[in-house]
DSSP file (Angstrom, degrees, kcal/mol; ACC not computed):
  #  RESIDUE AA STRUCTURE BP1 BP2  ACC     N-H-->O    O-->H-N    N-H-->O    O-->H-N    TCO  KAPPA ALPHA  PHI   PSI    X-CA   Y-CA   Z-CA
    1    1 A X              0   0    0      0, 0.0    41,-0.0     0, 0.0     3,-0.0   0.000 360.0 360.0 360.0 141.2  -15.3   -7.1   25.9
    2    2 A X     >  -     0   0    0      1,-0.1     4,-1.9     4,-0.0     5,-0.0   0.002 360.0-122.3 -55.9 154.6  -13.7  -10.0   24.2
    3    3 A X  H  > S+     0   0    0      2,-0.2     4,-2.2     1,-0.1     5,-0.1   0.963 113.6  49.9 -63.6 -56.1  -11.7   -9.4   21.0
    4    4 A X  H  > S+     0   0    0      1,-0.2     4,-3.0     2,-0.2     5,-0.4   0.959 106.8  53.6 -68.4 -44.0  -13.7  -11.7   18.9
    5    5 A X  H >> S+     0   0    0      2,-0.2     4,-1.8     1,-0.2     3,-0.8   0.958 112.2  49.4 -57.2 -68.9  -17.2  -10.1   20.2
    6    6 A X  H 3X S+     0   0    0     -4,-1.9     4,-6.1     1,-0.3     5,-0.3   0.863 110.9  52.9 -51.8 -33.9  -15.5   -6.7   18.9
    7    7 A X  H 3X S+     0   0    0     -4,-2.2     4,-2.6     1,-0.2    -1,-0.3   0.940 116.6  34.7 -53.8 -55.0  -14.7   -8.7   15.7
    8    8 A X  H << S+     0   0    0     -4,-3.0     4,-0.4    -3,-0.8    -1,-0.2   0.963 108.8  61.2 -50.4 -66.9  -18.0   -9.7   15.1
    9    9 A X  H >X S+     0   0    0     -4,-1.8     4,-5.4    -5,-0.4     3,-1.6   0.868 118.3  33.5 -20.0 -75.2  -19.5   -6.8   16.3
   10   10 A X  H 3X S+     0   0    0     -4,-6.1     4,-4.1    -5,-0.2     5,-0.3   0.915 109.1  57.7 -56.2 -41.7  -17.5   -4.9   13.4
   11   11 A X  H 3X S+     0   0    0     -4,-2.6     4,-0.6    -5,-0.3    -1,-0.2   0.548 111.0  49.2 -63.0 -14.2  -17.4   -7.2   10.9
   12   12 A X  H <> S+     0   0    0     -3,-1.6     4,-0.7    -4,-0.4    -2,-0.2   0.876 111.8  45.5 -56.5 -81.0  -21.6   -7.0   11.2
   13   13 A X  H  X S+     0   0    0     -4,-5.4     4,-4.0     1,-0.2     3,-0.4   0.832 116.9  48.2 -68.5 -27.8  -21.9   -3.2   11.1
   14   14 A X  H  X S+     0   0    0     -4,-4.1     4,-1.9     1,-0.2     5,-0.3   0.978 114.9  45.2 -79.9 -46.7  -19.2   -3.2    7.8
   15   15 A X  H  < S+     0   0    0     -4,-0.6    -1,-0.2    -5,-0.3    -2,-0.2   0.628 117.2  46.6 -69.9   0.1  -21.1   -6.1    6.0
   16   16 A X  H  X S+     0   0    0     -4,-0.7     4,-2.4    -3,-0.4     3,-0.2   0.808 107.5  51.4 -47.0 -70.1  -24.3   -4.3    6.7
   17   17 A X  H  X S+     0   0    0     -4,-4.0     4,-0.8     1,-0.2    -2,-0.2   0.689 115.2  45.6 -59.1 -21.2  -23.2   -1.1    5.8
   18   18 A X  H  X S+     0   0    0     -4,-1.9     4,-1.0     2,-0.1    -1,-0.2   0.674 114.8  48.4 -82.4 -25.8  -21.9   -2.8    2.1
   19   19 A X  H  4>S+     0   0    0     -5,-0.3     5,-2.0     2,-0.2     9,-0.3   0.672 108.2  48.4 -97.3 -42.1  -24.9   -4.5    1.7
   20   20 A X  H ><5S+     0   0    0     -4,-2.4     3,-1.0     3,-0.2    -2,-0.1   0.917 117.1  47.4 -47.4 -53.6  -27.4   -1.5    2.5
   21   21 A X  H 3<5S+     0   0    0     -4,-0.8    -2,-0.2     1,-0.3    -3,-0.1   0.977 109.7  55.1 -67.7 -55.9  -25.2    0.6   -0.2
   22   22 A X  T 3<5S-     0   0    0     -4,-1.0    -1,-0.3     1,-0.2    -2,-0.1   0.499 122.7-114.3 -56.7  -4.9  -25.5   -2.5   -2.5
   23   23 A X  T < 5S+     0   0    0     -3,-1.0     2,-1.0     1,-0.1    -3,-0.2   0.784  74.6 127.4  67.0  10.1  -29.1   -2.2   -2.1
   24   24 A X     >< +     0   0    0     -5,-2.0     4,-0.8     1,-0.2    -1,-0.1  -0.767  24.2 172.0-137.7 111.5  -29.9   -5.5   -0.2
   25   25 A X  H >> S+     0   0    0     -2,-1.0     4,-2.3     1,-0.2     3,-1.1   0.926  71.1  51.2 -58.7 -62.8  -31.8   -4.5    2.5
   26   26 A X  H 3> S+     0   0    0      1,-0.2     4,-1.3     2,-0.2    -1,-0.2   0.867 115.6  48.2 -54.5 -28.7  -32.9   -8.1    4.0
   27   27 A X  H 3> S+     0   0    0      2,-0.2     4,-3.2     3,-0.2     5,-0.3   0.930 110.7  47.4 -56.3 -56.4  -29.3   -9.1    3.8
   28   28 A X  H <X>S+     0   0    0     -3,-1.1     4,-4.7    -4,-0.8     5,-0.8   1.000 114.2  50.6 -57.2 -56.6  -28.0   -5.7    5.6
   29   29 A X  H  <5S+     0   0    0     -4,-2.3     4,-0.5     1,-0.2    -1,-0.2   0.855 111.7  48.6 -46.5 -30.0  -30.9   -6.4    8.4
   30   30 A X  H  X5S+     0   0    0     -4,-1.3     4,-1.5    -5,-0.3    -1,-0.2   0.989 120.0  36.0 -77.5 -55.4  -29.6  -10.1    8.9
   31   31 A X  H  X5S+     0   0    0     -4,-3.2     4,-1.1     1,-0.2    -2,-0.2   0.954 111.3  54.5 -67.5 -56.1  -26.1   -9.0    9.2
   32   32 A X  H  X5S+     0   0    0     -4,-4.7     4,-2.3    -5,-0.3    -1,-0.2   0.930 111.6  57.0 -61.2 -21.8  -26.5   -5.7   11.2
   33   33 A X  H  ><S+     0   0    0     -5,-0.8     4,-3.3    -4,-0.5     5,-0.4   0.987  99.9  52.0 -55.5 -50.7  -28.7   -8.4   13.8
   34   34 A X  H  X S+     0   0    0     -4,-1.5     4,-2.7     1,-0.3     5,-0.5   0.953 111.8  48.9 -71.0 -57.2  -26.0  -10.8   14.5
   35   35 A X  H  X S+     0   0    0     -4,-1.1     4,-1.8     1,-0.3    -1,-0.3   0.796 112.0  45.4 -59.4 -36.4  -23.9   -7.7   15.5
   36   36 A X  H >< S+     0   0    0     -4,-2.3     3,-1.5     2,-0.2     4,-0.4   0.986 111.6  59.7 -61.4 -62.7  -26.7   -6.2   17.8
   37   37 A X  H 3X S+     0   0    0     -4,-3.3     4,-2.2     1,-0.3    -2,-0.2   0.897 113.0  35.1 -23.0 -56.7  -27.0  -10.0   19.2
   38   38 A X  H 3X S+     0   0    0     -4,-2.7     4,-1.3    -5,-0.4    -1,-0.3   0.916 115.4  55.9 -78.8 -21.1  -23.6  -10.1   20.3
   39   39 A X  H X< S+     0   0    0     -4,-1.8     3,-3.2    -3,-1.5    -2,-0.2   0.809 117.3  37.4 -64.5 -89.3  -23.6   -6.2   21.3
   40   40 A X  H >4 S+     0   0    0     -4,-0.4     3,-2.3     1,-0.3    -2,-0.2   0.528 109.2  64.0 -46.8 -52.4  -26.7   -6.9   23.7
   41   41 A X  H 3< S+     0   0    0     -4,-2.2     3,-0.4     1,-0.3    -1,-0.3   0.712 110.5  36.2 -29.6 -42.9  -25.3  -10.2   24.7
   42   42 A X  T << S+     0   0    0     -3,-3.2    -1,-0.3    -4,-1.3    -2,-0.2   0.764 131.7  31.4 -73.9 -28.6  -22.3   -8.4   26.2
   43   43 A X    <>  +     0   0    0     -3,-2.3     4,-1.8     1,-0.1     3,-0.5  -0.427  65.9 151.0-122.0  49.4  -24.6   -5.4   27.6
   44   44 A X  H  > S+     0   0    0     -3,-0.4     4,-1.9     1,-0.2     5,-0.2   0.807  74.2  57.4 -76.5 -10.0  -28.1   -6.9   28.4
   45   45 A X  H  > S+     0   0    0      2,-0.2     4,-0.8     3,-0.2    -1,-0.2   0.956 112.6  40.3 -42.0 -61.4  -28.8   -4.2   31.2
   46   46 A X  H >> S+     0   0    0     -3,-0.5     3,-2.0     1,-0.2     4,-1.7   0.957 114.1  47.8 -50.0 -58.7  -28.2   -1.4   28.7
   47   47 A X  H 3X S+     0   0    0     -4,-1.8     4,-2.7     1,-0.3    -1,-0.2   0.848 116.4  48.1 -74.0 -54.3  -30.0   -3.0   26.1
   48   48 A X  H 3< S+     0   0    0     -4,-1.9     4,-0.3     1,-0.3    -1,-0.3   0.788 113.0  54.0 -17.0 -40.8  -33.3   -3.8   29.2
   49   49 A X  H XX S+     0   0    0     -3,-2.0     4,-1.9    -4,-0.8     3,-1.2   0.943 106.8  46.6-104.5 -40.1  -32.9   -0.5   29.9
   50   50 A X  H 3X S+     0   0    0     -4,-1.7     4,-4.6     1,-0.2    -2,-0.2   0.985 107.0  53.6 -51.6 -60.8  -33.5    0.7   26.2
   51   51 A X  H 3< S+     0   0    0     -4,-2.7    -1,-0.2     1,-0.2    -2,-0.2   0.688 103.0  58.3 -59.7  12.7  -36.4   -1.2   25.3
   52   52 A X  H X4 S+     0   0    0     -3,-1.2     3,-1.3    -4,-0.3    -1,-0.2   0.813 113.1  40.3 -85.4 -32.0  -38.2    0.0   28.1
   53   53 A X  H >< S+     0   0    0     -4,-1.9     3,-1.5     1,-0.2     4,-0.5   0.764  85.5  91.0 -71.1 -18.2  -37.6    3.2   27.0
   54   54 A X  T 3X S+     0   0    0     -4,-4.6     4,-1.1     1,-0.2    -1,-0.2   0.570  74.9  71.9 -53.1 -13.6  -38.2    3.0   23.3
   55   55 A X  H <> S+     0   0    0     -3,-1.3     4,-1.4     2,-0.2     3,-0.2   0.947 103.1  45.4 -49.4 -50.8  -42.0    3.8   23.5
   56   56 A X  H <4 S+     0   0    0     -3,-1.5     4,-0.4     1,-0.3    -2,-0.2   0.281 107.9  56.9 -84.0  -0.9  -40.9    7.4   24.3
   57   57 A X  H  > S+     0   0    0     -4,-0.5     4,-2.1     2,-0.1    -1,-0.3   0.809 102.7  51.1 -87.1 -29.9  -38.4    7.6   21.7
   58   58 A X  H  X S+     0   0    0     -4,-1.1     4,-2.8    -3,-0.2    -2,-0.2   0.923 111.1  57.1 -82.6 -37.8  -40.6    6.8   19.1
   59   59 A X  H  X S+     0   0    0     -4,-1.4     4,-1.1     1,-0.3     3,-0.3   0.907 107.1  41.5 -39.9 -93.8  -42.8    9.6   20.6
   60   60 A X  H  4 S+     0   0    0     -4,-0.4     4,-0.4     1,-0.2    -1,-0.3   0.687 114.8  52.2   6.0 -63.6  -40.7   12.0   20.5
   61   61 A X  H  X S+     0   0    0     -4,-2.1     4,-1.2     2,-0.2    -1,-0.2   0.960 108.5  52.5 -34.8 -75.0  -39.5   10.8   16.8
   62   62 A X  H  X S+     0   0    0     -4,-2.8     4,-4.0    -3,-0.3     5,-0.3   0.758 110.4  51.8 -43.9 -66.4  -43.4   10.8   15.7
   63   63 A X  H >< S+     0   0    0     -4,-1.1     3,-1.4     2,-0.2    -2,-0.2   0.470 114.2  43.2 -23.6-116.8  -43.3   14.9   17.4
   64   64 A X  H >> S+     0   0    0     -4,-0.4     3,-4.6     1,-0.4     4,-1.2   0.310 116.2  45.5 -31.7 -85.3  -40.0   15.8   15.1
   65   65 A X  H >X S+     0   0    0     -4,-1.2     4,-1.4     1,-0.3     3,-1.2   0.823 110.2  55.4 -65.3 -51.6  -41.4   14.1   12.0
   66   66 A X  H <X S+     0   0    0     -4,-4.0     4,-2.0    -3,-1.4    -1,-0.3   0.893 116.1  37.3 -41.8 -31.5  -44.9   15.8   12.5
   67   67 A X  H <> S+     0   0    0     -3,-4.6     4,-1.4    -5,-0.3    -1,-0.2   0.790 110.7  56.9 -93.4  -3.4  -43.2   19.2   12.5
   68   68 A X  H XX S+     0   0    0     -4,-1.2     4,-1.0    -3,-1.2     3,-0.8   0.981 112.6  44.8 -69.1 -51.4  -40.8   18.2    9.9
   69   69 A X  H >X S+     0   0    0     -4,-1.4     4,-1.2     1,-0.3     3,-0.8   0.885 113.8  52.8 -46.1 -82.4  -44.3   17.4    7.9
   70   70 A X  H 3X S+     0   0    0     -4,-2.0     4,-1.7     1,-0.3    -1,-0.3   0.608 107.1  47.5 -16.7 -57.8  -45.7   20.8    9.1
   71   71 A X  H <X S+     0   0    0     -4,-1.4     4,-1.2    -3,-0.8    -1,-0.3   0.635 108.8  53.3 -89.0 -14.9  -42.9   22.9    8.0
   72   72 A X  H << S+     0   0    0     -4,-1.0    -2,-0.3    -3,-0.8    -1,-0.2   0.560 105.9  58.1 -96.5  18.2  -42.6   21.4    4.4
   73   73 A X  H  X S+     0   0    0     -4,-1.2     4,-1.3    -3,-0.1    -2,-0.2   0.826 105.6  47.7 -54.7 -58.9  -46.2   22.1    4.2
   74   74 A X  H  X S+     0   0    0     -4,-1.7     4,-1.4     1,-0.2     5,-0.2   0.840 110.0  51.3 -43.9 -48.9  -45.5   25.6    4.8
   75   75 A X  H  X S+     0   0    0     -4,-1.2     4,-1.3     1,-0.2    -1,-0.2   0.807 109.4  49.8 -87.4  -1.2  -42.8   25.9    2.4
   76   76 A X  H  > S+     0   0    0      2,-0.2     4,-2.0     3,-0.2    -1,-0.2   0.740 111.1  45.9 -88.4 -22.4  -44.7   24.5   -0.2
   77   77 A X  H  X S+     0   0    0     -4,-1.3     4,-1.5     2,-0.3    -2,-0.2   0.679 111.9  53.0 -70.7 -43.6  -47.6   26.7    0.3
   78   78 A X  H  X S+     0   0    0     -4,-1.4     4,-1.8     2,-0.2    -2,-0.2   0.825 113.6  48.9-104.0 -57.7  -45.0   29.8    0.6
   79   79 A X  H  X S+     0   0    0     -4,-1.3     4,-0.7     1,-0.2    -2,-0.3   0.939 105.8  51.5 -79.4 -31.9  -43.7   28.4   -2.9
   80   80 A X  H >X S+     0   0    0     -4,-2.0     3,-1.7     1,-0.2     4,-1.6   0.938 112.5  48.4 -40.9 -52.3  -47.0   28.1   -4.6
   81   81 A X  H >X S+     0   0    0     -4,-1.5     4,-5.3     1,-0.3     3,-0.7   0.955 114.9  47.2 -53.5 -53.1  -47.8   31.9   -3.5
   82   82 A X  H 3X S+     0   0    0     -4,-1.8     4,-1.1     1,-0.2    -1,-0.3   0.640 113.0  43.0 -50.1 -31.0  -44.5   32.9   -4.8
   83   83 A X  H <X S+     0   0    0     -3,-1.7     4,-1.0    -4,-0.7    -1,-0.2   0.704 112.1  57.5-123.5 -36.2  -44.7   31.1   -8.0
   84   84 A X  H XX>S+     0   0    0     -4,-1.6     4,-2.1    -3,-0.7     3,-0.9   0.940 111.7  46.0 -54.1 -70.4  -48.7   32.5   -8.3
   85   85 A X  H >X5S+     0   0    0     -4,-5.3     3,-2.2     1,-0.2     4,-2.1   0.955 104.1  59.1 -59.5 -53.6  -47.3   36.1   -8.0
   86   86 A X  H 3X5S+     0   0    0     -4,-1.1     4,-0.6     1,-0.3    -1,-0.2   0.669 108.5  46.4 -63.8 -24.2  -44.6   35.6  -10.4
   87   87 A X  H <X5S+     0   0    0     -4,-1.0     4,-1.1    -3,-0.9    -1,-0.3   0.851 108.2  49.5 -61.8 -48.1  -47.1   34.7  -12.9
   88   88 A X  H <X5S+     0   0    0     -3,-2.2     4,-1.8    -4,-2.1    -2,-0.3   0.702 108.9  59.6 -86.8 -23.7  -49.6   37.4  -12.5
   89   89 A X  H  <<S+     0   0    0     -4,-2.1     4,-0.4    -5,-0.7    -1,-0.2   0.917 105.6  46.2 -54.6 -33.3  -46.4   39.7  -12.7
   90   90 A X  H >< S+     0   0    0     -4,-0.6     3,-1.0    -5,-0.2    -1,-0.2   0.840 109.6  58.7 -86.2 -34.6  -45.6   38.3  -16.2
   91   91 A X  H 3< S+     0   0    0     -4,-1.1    -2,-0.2     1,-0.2    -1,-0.2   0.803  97.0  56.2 -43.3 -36.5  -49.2   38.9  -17.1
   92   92 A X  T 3<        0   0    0     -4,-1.8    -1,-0.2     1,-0.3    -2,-0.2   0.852 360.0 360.0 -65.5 -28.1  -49.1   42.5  -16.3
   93   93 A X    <         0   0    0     -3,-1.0    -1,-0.3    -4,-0.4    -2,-0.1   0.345 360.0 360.0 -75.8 360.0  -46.2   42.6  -18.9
């Protein structure tokens, strides 16, 4: 890879990443783009070879965040009870 494609490249993801913290998002998205542009531009195989696959990443995502969902259900449930006894406990008092 060319110097200046690395330049870019960086000079993308760091005004992205200042611009996210900074709280403007459409700004970060526009800047973290040009820097993907020039990444795929250098790699379009890779980059072919993700988006076929990216259906089954987001599957897979969806899984994880459904059980993520799942288990703070459970622990919220788990704290209610907890919180329930702890009540009738003071009651007894």
């Amino acid at each position: 890879m060319e110097n200046w494609k690395r330049a870019v490249i960086a000079g993308a993801a760091g005004t992205a990443a200042i611009l996210m913290l900074k709280g403007r998002r459409p700004a970060a998205v526009l800047a973290g783009s040009v820097g993907l542009a020039v990444l795929a531009s250098e790699y379009p195989e890779q980059f072919t070879r993700i988006r076929e696959e990216l259906p089954s990443y987001v599957r897979q995502g969806t899984r994880y965040l459904d059980l993520a969902m799942k288990l703070g259900r459970k622990i919220e449930e788990f704290a209610e009870q907890r919180v329930a006894r702890a009540f009738e406990e003071l009651g007894e008092y």
